[in-house]
C-alpha positions in Angstrom: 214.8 213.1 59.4 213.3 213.2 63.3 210.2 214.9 61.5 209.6 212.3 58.8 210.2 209.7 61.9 207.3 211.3 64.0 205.0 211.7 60.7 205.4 207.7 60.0 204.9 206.7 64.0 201.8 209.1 64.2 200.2 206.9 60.8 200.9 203.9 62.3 199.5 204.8 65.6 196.2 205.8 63.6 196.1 202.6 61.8 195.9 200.6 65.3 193.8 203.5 66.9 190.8 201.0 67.7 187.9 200.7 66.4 184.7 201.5 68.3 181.6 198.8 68.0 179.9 200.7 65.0 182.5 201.3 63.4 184.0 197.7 63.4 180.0 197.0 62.3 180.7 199.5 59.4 184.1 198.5 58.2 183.2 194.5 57.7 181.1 195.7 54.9 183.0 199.0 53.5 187.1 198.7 55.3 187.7 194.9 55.8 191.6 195.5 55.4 191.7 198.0 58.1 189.3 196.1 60.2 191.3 192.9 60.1 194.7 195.3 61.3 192.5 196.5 64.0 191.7 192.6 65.4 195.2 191.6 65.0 195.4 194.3 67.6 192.2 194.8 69.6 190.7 191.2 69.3 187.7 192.3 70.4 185.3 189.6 71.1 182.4 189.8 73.4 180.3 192.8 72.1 180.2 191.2 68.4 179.0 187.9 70.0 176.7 189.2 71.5 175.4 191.5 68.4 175.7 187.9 66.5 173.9 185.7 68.9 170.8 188.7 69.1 170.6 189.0 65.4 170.0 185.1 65.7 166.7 185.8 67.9 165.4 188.3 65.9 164.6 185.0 63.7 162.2 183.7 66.1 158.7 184.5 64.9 160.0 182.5 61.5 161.2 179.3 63.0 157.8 178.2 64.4 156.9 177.7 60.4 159.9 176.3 59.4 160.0 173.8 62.3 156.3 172.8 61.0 158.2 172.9 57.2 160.8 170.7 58.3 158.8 168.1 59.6 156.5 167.7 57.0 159.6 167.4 54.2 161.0 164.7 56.7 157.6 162.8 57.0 157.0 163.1 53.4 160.2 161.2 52.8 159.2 158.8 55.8 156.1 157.8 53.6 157.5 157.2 50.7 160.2 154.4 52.1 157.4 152.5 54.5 153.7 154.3 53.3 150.8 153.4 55.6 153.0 151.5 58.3 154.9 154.6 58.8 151.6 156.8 58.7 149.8 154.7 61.7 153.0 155.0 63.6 152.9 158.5 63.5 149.2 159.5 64.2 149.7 160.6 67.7 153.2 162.2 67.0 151.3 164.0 64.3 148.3 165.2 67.1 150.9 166.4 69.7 152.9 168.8 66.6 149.2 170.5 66.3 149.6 171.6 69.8 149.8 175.5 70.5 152.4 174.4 73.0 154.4 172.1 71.4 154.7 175.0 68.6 156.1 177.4 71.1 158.3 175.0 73.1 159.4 174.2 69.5 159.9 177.8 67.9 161.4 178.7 71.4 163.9 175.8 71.2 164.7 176.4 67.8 165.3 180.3 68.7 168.1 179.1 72.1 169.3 176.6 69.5 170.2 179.0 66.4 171.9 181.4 69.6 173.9 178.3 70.7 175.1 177.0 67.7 176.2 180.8 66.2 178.5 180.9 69.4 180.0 177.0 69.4 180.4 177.8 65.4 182.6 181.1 66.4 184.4 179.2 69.0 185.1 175.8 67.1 186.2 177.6 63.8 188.2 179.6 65.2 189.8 176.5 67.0 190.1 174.7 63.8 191.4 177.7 61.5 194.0 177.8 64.1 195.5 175.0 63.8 195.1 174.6 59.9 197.5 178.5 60.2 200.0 176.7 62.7 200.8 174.1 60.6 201.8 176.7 57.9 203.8 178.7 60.9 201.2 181.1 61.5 201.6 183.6 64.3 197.9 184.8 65.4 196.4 183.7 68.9 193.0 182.1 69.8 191.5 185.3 70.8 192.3 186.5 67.5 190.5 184.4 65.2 188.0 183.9 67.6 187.6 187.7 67.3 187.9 187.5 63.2 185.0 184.5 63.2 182.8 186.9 65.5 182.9 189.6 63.3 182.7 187.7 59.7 179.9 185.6 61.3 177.8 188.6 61.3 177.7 188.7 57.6 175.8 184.9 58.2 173.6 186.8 60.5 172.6 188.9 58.3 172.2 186.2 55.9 169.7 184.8 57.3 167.6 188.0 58.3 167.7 188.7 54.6 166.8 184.7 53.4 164.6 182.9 56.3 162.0 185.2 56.2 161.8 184.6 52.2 161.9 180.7 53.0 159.3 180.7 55.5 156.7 183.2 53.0 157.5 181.0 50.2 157.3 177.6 52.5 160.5 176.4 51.6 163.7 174.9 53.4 166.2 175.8 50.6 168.1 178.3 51.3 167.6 181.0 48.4 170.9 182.0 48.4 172.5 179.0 48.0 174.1 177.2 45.0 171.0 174.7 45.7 168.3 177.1 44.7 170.5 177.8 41.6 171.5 173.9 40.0 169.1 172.1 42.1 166.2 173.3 43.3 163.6 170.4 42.8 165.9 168.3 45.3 165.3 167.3 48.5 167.9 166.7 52.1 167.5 162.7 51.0 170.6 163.8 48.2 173.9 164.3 49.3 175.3 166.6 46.7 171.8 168.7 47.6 173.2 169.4 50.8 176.6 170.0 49.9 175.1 172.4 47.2 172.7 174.1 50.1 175.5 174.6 52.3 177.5 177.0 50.4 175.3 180.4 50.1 176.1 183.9 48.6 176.6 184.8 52.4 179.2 181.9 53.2 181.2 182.3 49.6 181.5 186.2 51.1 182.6 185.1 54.9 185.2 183.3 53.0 186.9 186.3 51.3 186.6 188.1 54.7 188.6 185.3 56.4 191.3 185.5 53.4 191.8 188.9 54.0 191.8 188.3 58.2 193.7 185.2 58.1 196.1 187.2 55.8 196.5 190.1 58.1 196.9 188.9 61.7 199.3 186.5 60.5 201.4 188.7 57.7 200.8 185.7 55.1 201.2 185.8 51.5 197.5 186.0 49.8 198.3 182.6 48.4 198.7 181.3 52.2 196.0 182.5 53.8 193.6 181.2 50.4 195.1 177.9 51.2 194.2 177.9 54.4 190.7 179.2 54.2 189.9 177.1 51.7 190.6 174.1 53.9 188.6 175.4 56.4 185.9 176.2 53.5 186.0 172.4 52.8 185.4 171.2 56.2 183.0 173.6 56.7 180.5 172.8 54.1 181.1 168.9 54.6 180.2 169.0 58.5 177.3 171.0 57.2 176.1 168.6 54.4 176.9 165.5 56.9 174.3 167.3 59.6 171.8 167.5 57.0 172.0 164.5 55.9 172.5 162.6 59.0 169.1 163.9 60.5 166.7 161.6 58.0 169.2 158.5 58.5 168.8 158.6 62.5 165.7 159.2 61.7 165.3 156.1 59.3 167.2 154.4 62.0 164.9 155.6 65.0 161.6 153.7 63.0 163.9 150.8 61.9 164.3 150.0 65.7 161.0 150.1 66.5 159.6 147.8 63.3 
């Protein structure tokens, strides 16, 4: 019996043995379950934010064409509600975005931006999950989802190294991945069920099963429970992200209204 005892505590000392950084990287794609036991553990945060946050500038030489993308979409849409009035208003504007330095200040604000927002996104989710799990009496900590959102963010990351560099060959702002390009891709950030569609991507559907199976293992839910939950957060998520989409053309349409 004192042998069997020893053979079980020796497993589940290798189950919470932890992870080093590659193999954490490795196990997102290949041993989620075992990862998400090793976080509920060792919520380790810092080097996967930082692994996050540099795959984010490795997208630099792509937003200086999507910044000039962007624009033109948003003017586009600008001249067709007020046509020449809008056009006259926007000569000189026009002149200082075909500056060499308002490019770069641009791509490199753009670049500090995408860094930014990938670590308020890891922090803020994790904040929000959080409280979604309390209500249902869950029992993980801060650090731990914020450790669980730093390491299924990366799958995002890599999301976008795989689609922006498609978007900006192809000159396009649609995501290619999203459910967008699939049942509307003649549409424009004007609709709303455009950007609803546009913010839920191949890559986000599969962060989602990551953070059922996290959610599910540093709190010892049901399946069921931590589906619940994620899906919540799943909701909230792609309305914040539609709502920021669409709230940039009706500031925007706001901004000109002002000055008419």
């Amino acid at each position: 019996m004192d042998i069997d005892n020893d053979n079980i505590f020796t497993v589940v000392e290798e189950e919470v043995k932890k992870m080093g950084f590659f193999k954490r990287i490795a196990s997102i794609f290949v041993s989620p379950v075992l990862l998400m036991r090793n976080i509920k553990s060792y919520p380790v945060i810092a080097p996967m934010l930082l692994l996050g946050m540099g795959l984010n500038l490795l997208l630099m030489p792509f937003w200086s064409k999507l910044t000039e993308i962007s624009t033109g979409k948003m003017m586009e849409v600008m001249v067709e509600r007020y046509g020449q009035e809008y056009m006259e208003l926007m000569e000189g504007t026009q002149a200082a975005l075909a500056n060499p330095t308002t490019t770069i200040i641009a791509t490199v604000s753009a670049s500090v931006s995408s860094v930014i927002s990938f670590l308020v996104a890891c922090l803020f989710q994790a904040l929000i999950l959080l409280i979604i799990t309390k209500i249902i009496r869950g029992s993980a900590n801060y650090a731990q989802y914020v450790s669980l959102y730093a390491h299924v963010l990366i799958i995002t990351a890599i999301g976008s190294l795989i689609t922006t560099p498609v978007m900006a060959t192809v000159g396009t702002l649609l995501d290619v991945s999203s459910l967008a390009a699939i049942f509307m891709p003649s549409g424009d950030f004007s609709m709303i069920p455009y950007n609803i569609l546009s913010a839920i991507t191949l890559f986000e559907i599969l962060k989602s099963v990551l953070l059922v199976i996290g959610v599910r293992e540093i709190n010892k839910f049901s399946t069921s429970e931590s589906v619940a939950a994620v899906s919540i957060m799943f909701i909230l998520s792609v309305a914040f992200t539609a709502a920021l989409s669409s709230s940039s053309l009706f500031f925007m349409d706001m901004a000109f209204r002002s000055i008419l």
